[in-house]
VEXLUM-925065 format. One record per residue (C-alpha): residue number from 0; x, y negated, z. Coordinates in steps of 0.2 Angstrom, whole numbers, plus 5000, padded with zeros to 4 digits. Layout:
// VEXLUM-925065
<r i="NUM" east="X" north="Y" up="Z"/>
...
***
This chain:
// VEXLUM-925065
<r i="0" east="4951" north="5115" up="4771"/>
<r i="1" east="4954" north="5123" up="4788"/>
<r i="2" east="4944" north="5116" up="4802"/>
<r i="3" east="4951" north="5106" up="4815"/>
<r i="4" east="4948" north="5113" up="4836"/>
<r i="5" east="4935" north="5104" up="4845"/>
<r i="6" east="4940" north="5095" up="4862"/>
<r i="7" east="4931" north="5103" up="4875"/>
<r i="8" east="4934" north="5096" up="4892"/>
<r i="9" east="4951" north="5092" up="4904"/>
<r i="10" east="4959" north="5107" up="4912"/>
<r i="11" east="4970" north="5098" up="4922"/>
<r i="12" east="4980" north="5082" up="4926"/>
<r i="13" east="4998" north="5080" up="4929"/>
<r i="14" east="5001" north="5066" up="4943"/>
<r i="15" east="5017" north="5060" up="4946"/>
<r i="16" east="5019" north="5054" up="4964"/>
<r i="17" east="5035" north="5050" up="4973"/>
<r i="18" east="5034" north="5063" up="4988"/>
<r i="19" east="5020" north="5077" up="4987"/>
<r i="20" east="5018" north="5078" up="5006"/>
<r i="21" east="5014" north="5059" up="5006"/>
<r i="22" east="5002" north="5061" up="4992"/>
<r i="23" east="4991" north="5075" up="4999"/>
<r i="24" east="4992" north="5065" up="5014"/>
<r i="25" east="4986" north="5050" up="5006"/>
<r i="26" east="4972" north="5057" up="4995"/>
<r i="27" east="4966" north="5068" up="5009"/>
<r i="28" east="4962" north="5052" up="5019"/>
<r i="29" east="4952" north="5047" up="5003"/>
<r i="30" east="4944" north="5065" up="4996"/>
<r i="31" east="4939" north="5079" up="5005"/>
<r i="32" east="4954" north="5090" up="4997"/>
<r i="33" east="4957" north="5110" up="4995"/>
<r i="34" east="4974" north="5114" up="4988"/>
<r i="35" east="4975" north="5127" up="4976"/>
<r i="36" east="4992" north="5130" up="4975"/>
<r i="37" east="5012" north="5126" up="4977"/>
<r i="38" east="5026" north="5126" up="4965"/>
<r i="39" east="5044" north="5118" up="4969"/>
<r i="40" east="5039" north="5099" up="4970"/>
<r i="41" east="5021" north="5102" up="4966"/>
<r i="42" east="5007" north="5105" up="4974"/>
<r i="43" east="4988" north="5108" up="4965"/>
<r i="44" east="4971" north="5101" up="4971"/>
<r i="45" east="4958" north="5108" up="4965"/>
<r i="46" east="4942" north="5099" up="4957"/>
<r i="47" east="4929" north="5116" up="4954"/>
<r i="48" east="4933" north="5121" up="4939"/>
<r i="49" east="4949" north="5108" up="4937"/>
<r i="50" east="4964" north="5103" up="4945"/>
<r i="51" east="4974" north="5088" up="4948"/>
<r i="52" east="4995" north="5093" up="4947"/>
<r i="53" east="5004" north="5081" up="4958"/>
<r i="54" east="5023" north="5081" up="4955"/>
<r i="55" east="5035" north="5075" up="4964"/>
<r i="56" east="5048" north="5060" up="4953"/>
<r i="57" east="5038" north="5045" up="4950"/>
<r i="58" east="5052" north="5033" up="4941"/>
<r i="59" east="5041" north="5020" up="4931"/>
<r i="60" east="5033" north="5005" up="4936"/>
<r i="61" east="5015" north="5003" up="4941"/>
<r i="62" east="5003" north="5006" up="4929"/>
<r i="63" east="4990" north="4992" up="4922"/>
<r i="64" east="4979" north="4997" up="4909"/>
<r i="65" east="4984" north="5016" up="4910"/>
<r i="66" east="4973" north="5025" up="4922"/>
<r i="67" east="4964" north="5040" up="4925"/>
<r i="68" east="4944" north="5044" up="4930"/>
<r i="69" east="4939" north="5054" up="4944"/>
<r i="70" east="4923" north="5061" up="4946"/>
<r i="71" east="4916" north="5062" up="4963"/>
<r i="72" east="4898" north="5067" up="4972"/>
<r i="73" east="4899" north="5048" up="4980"/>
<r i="74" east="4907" north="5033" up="4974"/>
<r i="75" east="4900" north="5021" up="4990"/>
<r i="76" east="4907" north="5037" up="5002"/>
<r i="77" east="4922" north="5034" up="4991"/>
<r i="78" east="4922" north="5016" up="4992"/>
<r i="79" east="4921" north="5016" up="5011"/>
<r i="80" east="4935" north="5030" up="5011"/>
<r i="81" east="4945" north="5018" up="5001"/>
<r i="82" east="4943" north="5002" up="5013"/>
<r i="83" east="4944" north="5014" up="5030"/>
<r i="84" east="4962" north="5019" up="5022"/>
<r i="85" east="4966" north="4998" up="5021"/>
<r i="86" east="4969" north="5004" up="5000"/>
<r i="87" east="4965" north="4987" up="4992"/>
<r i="88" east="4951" north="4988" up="4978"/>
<r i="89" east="4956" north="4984" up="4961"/>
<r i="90" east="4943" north="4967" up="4954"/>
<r i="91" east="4934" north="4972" up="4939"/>
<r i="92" east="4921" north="4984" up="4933"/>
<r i="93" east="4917" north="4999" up="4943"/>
<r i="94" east="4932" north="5006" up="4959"/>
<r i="95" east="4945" north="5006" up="4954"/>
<r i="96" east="4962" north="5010" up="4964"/>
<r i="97" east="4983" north="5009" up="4963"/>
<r i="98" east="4990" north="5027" up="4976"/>
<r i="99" east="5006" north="5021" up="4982"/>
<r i="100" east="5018" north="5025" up="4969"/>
<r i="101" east="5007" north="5015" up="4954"/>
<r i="102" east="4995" north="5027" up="4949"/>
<r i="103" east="4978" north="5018" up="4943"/>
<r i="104" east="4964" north="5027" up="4945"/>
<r i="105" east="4947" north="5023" up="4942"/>
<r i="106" east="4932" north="5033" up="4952"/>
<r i="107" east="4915" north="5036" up="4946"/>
<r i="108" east="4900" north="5045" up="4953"/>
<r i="109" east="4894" north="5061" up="4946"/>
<r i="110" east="4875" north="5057" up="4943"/>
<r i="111" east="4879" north="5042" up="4934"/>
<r i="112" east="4890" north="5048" up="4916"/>
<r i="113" east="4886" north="5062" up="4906"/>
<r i="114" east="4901" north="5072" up="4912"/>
<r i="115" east="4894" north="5089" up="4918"/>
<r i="116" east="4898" north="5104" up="4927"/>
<r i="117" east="4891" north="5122" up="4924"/>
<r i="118" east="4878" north="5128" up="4937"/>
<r i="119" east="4889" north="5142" up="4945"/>
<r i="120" east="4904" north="5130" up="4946"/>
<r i="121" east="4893" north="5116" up="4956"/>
<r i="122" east="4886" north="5130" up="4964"/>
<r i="123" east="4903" north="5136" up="4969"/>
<r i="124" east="4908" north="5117" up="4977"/>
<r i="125" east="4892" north="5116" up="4989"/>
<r i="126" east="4883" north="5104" up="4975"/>
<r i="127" east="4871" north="5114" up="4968"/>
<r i="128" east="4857" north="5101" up="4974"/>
<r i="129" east="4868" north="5085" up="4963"/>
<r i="130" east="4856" north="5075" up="4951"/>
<r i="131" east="4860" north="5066" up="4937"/>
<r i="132" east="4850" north="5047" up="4936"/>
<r i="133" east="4841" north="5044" up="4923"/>
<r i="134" east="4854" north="5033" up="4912"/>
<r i="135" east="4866" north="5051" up="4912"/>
<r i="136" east="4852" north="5061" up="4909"/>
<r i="137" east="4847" north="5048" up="4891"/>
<r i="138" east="4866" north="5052" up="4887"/>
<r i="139" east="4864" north="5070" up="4887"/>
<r i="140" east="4850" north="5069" up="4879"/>
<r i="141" east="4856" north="5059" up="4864"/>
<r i="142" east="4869" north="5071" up="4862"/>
<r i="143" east="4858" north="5086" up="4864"/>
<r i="144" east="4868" north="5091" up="4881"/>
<r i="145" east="4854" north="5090" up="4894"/>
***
């Protein structure tokens, strides 16, 4: 029997927004952003290591139970970013967040999940001082990751 490859991580996301100009403006006045590139109705932002493909042609309604998780340095940063930008808070667990054209997104902060990023690519971002708490750190360790 052949073995099966191994999931190793997210290269990228493909976002679909209704104007790219809007989004960048939109998610610039929530993250601090760094474009990595432009294509004909796309634009890239990077995350290290990662990137985030917005493209333009959002046709289906907003999402409910669909989302995607964004890992950030700061979720109460975020939180306040959010508010400051008059983006209503989704209720629930955790922050949680519709962009204008229906996207869910959910945020979470780095030092709390078991998500991690190499030394050189946190290095690379200006984040090389970032610590996991110790609930991410017993995750790693149960999986021998840490």
């Amino acid at each position: 029997m052949a073995t099966r490859p191994r999931l190793l991580g997210v290269n990228h996301l493909a976002l679909e927004v209704g104007d790219v100009e809007e989004a960048l403006s939109f998610y610039g006045r929530i993250f601090e952003i760094e474009l990595r590139g432009r294509a004909a109705g796309m634009a890239f932002i990077d995350m290290g290591d990662q990137f985030i493909a917005l493209s333009e042609g959002r046709t289906q309604p907003p999402d409910v139970h669909r989302h995607f998780g964004l890992v950030v340095d700061d979720k109460e940063a975020t939180r306040a970013a959010l508010e400051a930008a008059g983006v209503e808070i989704l209720s629930g667990r955790g922050l949680n967040f519709r962009d204008p054209w229906g996207n869910n997104v959910q945020v979470v902060d780095y030092r709390d999940i078991q998500f991690t990023k190499a030394p050189g690519v946190l290095r690379g971002m200006g984040l090389e001082g970032i610590e996991k708490r110790p609930g991410a750190l017993d995750e790693l360790r149960e999986k021998g990751l840490e």
